[in-house]
C-alpha positions, -999 to +999 in steps of 0.1 A: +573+115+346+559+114+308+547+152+311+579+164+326+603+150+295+579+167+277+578+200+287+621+190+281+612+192+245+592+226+246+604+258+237+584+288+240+583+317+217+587+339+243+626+333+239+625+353+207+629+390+215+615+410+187+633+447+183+616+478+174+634+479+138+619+441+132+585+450+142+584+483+120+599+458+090+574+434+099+542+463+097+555+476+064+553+439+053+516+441+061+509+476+051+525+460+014+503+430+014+472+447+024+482+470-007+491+443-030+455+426-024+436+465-031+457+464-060+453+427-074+416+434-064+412+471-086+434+455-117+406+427-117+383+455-121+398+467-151+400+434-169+364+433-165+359+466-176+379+461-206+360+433-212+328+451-215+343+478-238+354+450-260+320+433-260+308+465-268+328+475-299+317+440-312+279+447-308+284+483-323+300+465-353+262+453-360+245+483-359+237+507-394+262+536-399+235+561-397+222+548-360+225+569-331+238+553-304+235+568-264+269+570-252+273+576-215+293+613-209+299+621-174+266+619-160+243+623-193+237+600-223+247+621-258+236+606-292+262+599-316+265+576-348+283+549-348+316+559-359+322+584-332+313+559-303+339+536-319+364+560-314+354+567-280+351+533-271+388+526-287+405+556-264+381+545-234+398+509-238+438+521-247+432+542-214+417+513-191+445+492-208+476+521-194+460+519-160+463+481-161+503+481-173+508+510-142+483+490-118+506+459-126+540+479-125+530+491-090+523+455-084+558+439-091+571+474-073+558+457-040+565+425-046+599+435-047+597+450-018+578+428-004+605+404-013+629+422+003+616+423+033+607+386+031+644+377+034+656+399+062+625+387+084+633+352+072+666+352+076+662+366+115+632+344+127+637+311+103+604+287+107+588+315+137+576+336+111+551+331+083+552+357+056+533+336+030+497+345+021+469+320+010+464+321-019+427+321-032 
């Protein structure tokens, strides 16, 4: 008698009918998070390559004016003094610091929409649906 009161209780999911335009909202939710992570992922990237360039505009600071320094063009090293690879080095980080503000522009772009979609799905399937990811 204890297992019949319960399977009372139970309610399966299979109650919950699921239509085409929910599903599609649901797959743009995941094709956005897989997105969001790439991006998170390639923006980490760049703060660590505009780490580097930092670090080394501070070690270029030490050398002598009149030392050539390699400086990595394409696929060859050139030699130039010390001055000139501090310019490059400047433009090389204001650029890696514009792709970060866009990286992180496109980021908040789908979290909106991530957002969004977040409170249709939530506001159709309640506690059956988990739209939250781990975070690490």
């Amino acid at each position: 008698m204890a297992a019949t009161t319960n399977k009372g209780t139970f309610q399966p999911d299979s109650d919950f009918q699921i239509s085409y335009e929910d599903q599609q909202k649901i797959n743009k939710f995941a094709r956005l998070h897989a997105k969001l992570k790439d991006l998170k992922d390639e923006l980490k990237v760049k703060e660590n390559d505009l780490k580097s360039l930092e670090e080394a505009c501070d070690e270029i600071s030490l050398f002598d004016d009149e030392e050539k320094i390699p400086y990595l063009v394409g696929e060859v090293f050139i030699y130039q003094d010390t001055t000139k690879t501090q310019e490059c080095l400047e433009e090389a980080k204001k650029a890696v610091s514009q792709e970060m503000k866009d990286l992180q522009v496109k980021t908040s772009e789908l979290k909106e929409g991530m957002n969004e979609l977040k409170y249709h799905l939530y506001g159709k399937f309640g506690s059956h649906i988990n739209l939250e990811a781990d975070e690490e």
